[in-house]
C-alpha positions in Angstrom: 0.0 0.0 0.0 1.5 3.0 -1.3 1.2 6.5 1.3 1.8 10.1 -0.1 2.6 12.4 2.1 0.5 15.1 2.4 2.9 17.0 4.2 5.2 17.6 1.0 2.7 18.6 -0.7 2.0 22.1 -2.7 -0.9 23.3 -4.6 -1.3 25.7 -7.3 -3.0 29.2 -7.4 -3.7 32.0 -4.9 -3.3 35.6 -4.6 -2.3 38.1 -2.1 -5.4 39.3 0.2 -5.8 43.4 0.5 -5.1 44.9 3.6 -8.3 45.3 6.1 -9.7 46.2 9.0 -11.2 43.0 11.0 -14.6 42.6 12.0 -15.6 40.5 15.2 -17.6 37.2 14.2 -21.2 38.0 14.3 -22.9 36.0 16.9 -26.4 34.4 16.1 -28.5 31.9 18.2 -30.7 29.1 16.5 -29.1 27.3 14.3 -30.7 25.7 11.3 -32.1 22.0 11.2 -30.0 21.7 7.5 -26.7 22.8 8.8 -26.4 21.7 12.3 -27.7 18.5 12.3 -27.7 17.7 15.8 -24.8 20.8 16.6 -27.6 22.8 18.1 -26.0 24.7 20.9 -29.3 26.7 21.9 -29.1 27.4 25.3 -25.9 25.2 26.6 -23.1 27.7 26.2 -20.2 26.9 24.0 -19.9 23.6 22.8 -17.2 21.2 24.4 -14.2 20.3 22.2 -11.5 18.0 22.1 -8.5 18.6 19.7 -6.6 15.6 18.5 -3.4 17.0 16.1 0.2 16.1 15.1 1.3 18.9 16.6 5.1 18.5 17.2 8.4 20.9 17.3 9.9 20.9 15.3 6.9 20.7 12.7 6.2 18.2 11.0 3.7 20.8 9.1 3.0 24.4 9.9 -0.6 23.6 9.2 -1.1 22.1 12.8 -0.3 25.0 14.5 -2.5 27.2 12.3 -5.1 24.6 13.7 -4.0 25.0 17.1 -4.4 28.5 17.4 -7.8 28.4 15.5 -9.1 26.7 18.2 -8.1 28.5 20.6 -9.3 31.7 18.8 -12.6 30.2 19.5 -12.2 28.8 22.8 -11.0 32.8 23.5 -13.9 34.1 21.7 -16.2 31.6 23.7 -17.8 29.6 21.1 -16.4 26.1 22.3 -15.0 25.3 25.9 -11.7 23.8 24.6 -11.0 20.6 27.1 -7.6 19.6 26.0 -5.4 18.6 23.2 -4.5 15.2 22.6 -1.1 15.3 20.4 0.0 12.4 18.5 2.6 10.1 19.0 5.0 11.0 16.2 5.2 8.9 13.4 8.5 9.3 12.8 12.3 10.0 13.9 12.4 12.7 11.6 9.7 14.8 13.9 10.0 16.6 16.9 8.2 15.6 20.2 4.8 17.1 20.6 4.6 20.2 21.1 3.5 20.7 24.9 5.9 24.6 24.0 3.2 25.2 21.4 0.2 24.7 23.5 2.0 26.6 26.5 2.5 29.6 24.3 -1.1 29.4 23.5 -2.4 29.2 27.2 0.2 32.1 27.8 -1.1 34.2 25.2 -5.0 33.5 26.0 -4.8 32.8 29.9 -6.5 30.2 29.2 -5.4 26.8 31.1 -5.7 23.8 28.5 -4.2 20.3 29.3 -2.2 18.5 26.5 -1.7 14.6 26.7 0.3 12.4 24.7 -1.3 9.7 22.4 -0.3 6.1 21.9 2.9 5.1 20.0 1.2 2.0 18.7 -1.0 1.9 15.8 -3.9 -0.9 15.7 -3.1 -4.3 14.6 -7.1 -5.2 13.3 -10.4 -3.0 13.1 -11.5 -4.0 16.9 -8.0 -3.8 18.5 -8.4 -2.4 22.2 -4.8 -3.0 22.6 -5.7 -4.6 25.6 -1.7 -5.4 26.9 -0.9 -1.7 26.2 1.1 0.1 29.8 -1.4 2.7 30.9 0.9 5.6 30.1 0.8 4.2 26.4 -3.3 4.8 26.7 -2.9 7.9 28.4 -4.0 10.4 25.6 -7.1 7.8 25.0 -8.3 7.1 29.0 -8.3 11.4 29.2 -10.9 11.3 26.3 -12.5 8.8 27.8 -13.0 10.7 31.2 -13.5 13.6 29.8 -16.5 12.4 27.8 -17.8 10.4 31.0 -17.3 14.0 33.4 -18.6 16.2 30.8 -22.4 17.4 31.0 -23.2 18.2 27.4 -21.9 16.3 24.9 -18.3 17.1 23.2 -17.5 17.5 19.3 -13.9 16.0 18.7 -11.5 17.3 16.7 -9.3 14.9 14.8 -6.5 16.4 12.2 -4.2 13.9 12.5 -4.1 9.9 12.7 -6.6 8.7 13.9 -5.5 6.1 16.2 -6.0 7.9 19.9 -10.2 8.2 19.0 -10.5 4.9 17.3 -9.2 3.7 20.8 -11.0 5.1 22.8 -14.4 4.5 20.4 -13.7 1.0 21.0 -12.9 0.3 24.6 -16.8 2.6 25.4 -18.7 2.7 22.6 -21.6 3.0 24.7 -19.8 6.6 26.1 -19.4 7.5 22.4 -23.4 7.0 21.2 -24.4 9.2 24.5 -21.3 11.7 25.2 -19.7 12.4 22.0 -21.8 15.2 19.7 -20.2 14.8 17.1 -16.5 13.9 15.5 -15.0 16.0 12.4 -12.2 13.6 10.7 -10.2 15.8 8.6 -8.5 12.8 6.7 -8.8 10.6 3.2 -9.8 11.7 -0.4 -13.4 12.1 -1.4 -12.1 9.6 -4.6 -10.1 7.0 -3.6 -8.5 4.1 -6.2 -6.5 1.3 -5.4 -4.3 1.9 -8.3 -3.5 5.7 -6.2 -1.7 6.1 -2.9 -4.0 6.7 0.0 -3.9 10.1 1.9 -1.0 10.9 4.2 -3.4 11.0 7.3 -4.8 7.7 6.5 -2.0 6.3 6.0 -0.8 6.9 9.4 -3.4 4.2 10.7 -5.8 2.7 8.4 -7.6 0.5 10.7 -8.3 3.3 12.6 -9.3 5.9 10.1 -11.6 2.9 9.1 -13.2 2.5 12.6 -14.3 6.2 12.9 -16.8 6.1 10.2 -18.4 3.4 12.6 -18.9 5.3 15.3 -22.3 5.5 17.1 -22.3 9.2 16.7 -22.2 11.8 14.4 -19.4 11.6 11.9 -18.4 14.9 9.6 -16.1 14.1 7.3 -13.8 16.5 5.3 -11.9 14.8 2.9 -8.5 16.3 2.2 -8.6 16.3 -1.1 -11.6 16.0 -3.7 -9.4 13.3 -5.6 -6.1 12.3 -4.4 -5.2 12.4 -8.1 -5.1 16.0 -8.8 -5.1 17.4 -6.1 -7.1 20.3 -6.4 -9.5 23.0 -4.4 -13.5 22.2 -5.3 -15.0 19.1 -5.2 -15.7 17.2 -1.9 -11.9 18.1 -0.8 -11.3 21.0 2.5 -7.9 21.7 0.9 -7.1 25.5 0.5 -3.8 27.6 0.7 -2.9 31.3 1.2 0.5 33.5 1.4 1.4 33.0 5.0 2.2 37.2 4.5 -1.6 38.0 3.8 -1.9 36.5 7.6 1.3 36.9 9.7 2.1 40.8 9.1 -1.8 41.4 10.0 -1.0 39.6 13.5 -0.2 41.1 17.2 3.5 40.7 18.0 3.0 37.4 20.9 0.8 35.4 18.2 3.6 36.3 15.4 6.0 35.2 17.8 4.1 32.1 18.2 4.2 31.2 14.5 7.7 32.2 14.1 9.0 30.0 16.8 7.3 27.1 14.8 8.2 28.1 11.5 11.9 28.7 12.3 12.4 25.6 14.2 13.6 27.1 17.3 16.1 25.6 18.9 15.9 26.9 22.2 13.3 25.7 25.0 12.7 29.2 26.0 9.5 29.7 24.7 8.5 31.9 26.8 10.8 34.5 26.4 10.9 34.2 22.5 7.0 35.3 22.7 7.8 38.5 24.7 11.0 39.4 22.3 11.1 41.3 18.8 9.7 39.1 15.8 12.7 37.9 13.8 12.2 40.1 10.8 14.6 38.0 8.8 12.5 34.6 9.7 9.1 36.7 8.6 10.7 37.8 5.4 11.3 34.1 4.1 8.5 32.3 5.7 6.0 34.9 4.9 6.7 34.3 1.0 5.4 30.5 1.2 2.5 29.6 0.8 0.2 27.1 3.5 -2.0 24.5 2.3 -4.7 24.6 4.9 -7.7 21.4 5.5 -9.5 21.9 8.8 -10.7 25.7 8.9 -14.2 24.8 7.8 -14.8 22.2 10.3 -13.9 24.2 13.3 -15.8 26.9 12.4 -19.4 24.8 12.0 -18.7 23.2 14.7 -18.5 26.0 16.3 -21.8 27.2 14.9 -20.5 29.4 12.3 -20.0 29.2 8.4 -18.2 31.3 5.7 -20.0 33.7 3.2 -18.4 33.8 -0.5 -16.8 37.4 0.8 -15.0 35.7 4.0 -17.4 36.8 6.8 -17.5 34.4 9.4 -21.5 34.6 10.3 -23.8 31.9 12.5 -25.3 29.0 10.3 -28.5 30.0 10.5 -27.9 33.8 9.0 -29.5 34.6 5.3 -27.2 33.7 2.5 -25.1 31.2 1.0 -21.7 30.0 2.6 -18.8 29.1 0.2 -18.8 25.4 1.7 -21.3 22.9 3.8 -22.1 19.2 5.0 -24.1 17.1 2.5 -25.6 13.8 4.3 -24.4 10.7 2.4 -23.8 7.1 3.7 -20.2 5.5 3.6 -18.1 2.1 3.7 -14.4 2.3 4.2 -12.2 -1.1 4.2 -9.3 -1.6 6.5 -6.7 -0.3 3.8 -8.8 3.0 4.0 -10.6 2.9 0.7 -14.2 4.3 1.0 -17.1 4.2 -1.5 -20.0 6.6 -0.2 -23.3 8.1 -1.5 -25.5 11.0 -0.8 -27.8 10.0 1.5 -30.6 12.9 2.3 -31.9 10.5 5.4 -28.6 10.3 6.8 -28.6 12.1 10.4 -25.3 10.3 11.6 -22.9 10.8 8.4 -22.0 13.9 6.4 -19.1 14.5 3.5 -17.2 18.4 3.1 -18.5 20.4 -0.2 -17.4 23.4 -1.3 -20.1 25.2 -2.8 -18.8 28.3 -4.0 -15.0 27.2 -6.4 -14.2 30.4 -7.1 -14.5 31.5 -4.1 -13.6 29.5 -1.8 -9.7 29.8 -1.0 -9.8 33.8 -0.9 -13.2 33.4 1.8 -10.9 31.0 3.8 -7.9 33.0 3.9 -9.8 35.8 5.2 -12.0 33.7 7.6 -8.8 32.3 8.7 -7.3 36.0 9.3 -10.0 37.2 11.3 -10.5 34.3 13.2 -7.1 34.4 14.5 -7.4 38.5 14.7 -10.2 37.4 17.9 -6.7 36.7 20.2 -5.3 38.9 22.6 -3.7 42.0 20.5 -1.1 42.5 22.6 
């Protein structure tokens, strides 16, 4: 079985974003039967989330610590209560260790106070593998989820941008937990098209088994493929890929949260992370990283579960409000085998299992970007 890296990859297109002020994201109540489906967070406050990333320094890709700090953007805005982050087990040498310096930045910045646990270094061996001779403090990432589902009082929406090996886990040991506790998880792995003649996705190649074993969870399942086709590779389609400049975003940003990227980006050495968030930006680091370009895969998910969508101009505006959004959820059933191959159809019945599109091509990438900017523009500004 062949894996492509989505890490190495780089898309085509995009343009410089104007300069602009920064409006706050509008805040709505009632959210619409269509969109939610099942997200309504009518009176229960912001929605509990768990984040599950391969978040490591050094990187193993900048795009998880775009991720990271969009979640936290909402967590500091108050749309979700962020619980904790559960960060991979790296999958290779080449990687850093997770990045507990990231999400300490992040708490720093925020004041907010967010655990991060470790997930297992073991992948699953079958489809119903509960590791059952793992040490404890292999299954440590997966027993938090666990009690954090079982202590929670509403429901939490999971997050999972990475393998998908920690949730898989923990969906097996209490499936019973998962049908009642969790609200919902958004898997932001796999192609819409998948062949066996083509590599899988890099993110389902991490841990096929367990990419496989979150489409049968007993809960809602959102699923944004990565790419429409693996093949080309392209923005449209059933695929949550984007990219921007990463100058139309960084030299809009407070110095701490630029500090934050540039740490990351420049592979910092040093463990002082504290005092690299308080010091002068590297201008030198901005110049060079600032000229690449980020492909991007997750934005959309955090915002509806969050309760929000995107409009074709990049407002960021509660799923319920009049208008059109440049992307939504389209209820379908799917299969997917152990190799992590799926075959799936639209399904208008389907209240348990929903596919990415983006409705609006054209577009899409520049109403991302600048959802992207502003969402991050809710932190701190100092």
């Amino acid at each position: 079985m062949k894996r492509v890296n989505r890490r190495r990859f780089l898309g085509l297109g995009g343009a410089a974003l104007a300069a602009m002020n920064v409006p706050a994201i509008a805040r709505h109540s009632n959210h619409s039967k269509e969109e939610t489906s099942g997200l309504d967070q009518e009176n229960s406050g912001p929605v509990p989330m768990i984040h599950v990333g391969d978040i490591f320094h050094h990187h193993g890709d900048p795009d998880d610590h775009w991720d990271l700090a969009s979640v936290y953007a909402l967590a500091y805005s108050g749309y979700v209560d962020l619980k904790g982050i559960v960060i991979d087990w790296p999958p290779r040498k080449t990687f850093g260790d997770p990045d507990v310096m990231g999400v300490a930045q992040l708490n720093y910045i925020t004041g907010l106070v967010v655990p991060a646990v470790t997930g297992t270094p073991y992948t699953m061996k079958h489809r119903n593998d509960i590791q059952a001779d793992a040490d404890p403090i292999d299954h440590q990432g997966i027993n938090w989820v666990i009690e954090t589902l079982r202590e929670s009082p509403s429901p939490v929406i999971i997050n999972v941008v990475g393998a998908s090996t920690d949730i898989a886990l923990a969906i097996k040991k209490e499936p019973e937990l998962f049908a009642s506790k969790c609200k919902a998880i958004y898997q932001n792995a796999g192609s819409a098209i998948t062949r066996r003649d083509k590599p899988i996705e890099y993110n389902t190649g991490l841990d096929p088994f367990a990419y496989a074993t979150l489409f049968d969870a007993p809960c809602p399942v959102y699923w944004l493929p990565c790419f429409h086709d693996r093949a080309t590779n392209e923005v449209g389609g059933y695929g949550s890929y984007y990219r921007f400049l990463q100058n139309d975003i960084l030299r809009h940003l407070p110095k701490k949260l630029l500090n934050f990227f540039l740490f990351m980006l420049g592979w910092a050495r040093s463990h002082k992370w504290l005092e690299y968030l308080n010091g002068e930006p590297d201008q030198r680091l901005l110049d060079s990283k600032g000229d690449m370009y980020r492909a991007m895969w997750c934005t959309a998910g955090f915002l509806h579960a969050a309760g929000k969508k995107v409009t074709s101009e990049g407002d960021i505006v509660p799923l319920d409000s009049e208008g059109e959004s440049v992307c939504s959820f389209v209820p379908v059933k799917v299969d997917c085998d152990d190799e992590g191959y799926t075959d799936w159809e639209k399904d208008p019945h389907s209240d348990k299992r929903f596919i990415f599109h983006v409705d609006d091509e054209q577009n899409y990438e520049k109403a991302m970007t600048t959802a992207l900017r502003d969402l991050l523009l809710q932190l701190p500004q100092s």
